[in-house]
C-alpha positions in Angstrom: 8.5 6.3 2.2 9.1 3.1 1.4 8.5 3.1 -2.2 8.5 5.5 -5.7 4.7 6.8 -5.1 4.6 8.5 -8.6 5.5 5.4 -9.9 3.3 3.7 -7.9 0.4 5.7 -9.0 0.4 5.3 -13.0 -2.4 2.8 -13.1 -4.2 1.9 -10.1 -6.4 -0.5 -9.5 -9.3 -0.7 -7.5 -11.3 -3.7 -6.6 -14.9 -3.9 -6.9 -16.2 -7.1 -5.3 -19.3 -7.8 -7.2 -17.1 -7.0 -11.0 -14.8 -9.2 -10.1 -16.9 -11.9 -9.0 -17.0 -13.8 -11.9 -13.6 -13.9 -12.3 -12.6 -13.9 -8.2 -10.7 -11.0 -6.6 -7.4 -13.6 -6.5 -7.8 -14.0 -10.5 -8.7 -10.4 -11.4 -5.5 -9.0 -9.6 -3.3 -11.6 -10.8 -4.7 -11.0 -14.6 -4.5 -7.3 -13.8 -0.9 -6.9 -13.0 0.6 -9.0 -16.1 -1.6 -6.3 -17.9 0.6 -3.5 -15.9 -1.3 -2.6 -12.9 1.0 -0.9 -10.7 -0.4 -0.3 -7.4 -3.8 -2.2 -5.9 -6.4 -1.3 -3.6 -8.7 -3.5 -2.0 -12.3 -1.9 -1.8 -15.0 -3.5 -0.4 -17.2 -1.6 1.6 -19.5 -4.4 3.1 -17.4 -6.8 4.3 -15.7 -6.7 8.0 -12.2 -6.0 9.3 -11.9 -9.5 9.4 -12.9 -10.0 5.9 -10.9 -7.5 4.7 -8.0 -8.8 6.4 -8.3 -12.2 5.3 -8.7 -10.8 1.4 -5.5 -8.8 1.9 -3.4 -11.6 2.6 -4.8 -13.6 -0.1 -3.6 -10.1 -2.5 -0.7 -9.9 -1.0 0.7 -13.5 -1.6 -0.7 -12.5 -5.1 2.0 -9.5 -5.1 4.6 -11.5 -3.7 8.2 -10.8 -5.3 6.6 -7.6 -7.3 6.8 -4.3 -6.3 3.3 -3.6 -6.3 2.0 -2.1 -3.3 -1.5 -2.9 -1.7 -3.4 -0.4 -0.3 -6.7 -1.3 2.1 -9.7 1.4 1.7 -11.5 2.5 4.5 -10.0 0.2 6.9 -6.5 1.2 9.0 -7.3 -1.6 11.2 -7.7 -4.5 8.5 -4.1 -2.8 6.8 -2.4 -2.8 10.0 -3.7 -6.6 10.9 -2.4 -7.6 7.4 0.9 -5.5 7.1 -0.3 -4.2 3.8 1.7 -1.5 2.3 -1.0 1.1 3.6 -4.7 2.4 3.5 -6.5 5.1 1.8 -9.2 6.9 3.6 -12.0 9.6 2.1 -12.8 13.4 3.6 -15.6 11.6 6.3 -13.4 9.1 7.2 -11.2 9.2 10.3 -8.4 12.0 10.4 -5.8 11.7 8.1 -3.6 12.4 11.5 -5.1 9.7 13.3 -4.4 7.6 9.9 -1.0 8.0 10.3 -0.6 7.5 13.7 -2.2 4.6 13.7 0.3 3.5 10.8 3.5 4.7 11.4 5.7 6.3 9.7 6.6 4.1 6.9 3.5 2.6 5.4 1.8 4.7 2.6 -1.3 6.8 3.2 -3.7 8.4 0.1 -6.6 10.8 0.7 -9.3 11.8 -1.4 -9.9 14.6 -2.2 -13.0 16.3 -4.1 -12.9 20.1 -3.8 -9.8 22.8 -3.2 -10.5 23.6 0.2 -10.0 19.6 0.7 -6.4 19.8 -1.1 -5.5 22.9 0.6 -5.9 21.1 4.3 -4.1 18.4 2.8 -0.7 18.2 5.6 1.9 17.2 3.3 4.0 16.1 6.4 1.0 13.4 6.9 -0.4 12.0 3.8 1.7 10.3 0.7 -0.7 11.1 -2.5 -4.2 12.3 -3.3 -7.0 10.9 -5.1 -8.6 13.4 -6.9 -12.5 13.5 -8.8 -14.6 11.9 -9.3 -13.6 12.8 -12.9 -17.2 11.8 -14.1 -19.7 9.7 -12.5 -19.2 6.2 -11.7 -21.7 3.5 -11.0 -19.8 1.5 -8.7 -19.8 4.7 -6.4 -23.0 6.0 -6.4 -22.7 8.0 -3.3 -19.6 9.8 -5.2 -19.5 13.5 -5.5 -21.0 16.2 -8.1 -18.0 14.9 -10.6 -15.2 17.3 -11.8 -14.6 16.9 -15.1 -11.0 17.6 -16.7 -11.2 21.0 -15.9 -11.9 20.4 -12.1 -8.9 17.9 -12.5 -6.3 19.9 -13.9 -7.2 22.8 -11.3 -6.9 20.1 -8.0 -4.0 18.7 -9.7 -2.0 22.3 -10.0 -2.9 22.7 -6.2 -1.6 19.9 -4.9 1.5 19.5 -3.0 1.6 16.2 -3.2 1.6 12.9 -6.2 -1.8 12.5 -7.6 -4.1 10.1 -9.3 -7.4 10.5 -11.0 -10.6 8.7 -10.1 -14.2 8.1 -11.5 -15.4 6.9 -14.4 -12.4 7.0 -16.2 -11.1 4.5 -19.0 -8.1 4.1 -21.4 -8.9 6.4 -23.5 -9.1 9.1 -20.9 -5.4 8.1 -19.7 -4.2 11.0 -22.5 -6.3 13.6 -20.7 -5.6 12.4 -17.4 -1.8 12.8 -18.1 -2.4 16.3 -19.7 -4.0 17.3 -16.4 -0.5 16.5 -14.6 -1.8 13.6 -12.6 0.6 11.3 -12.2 -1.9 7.9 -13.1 -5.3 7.1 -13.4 -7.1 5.0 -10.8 -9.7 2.1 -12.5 -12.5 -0.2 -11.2 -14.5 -1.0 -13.9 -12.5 -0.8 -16.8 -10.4 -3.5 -15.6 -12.6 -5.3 -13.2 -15.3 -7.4 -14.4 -13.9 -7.0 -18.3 -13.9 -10.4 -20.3 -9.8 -10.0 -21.0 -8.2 -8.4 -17.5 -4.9 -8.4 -18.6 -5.8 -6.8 -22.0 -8.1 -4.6 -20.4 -5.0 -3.2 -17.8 -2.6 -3.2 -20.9 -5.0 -0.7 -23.1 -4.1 2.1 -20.3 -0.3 1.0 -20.6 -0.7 0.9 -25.0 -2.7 4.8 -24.7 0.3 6.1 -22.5 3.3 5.1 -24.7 1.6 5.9 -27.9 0.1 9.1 -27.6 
């Protein structure tokens, strides 16, 4: 793999296209990583392939010279059209398998997952990391899960053979708990997106983890 996933996964951001309206999806990232976003996921579940492709090359002239990778939800096609750095599909998406056949080898591929028996048909041959929760409920998912609390968390997380990040709901001052759980970040949409101060918003999560 390409890049240090872990790494990667400390504080993820995922875009919500009506919270970052006001600011534009092109703003919001840029403010978003100088606040210490480290890996970026474009989510936006009513637009087309050719939407979403045409947004990921806007992003990824965005992340040009950083190491931040960008990550395409739902949508192999739209990341393969626009060489992003990979695509991140839910349990009733396509096959994880198909996923990565569809990818390649060397791009990076996330999965959520909600429950153990998800985790434990995770193939660890085929998928890079895990996204685990929802941690609580989250209004810019409403079709998300029954959420699993920190509990729920820390029990996904000690199943799973892969790097892990935390999803739903979840805001700075969660990023303790999250890290207690042994995730290895915490993935945000609205705490960061749609906030008056991105870049302050994204730097809180980065403040919380090196002064505990």
């Amino acid at each position: 793999m390409m890049k240090d996933i872990r790494a990667c996964l400390r504080l993820y951001l995922v875009t919500d296209p009506h919270l970052c309206s006001a600011e534009g999806l092109e703003n919001t990232v840029r403010h978003a990583v100088a606040g210490g976003v480290t890996m970026v996921q474009l989510r936006d579940k009513q637009a087309t392939t050719a939407d979403r492709v045409e947004m990921a090359r806007v992003l990824k002239n965005v992340l040009s010279g950083t190491d931040i990778p960008l990550i395409i939800n739902d949508d192999v096609e739209a990341a393969i059209a626009a060489d992003a750095d990979g695509a991140h599909i839910g349990q009733g998406d396509m096959s994880a398998a198909h996923a990565r056949a569809l990818l390649g080898p060397d791009k990076i591929l996330g999965l959520s997952c909600e429950s153990a028996v998800a985790v434990h048909a995770v193939n660890p041959a085929i998928v890079d990391y895990l996204g685990l929760g929802p941690v609580f409920g989250t209004r810019t998912k409403p079709d998300h899960k029954q959420p699993i609390g920190f509990g729920g968390l820390a029990g996904l997380v000690a199943l799973s053979p892969l790097p892990t990040v935390a999803i739903g709901g979840l805001t700075a001052q969660h990023r303790d708990a999250v890290r207690d759980c042994g995730a290895d970040g915490v993935a945000v949409v609205s705490a960061i997106c749609g906030q008056s101060d991105v870049t302050n918003a994204a730097r809180a999560f980065s403040e919380v983890e090196l002064n505990p």
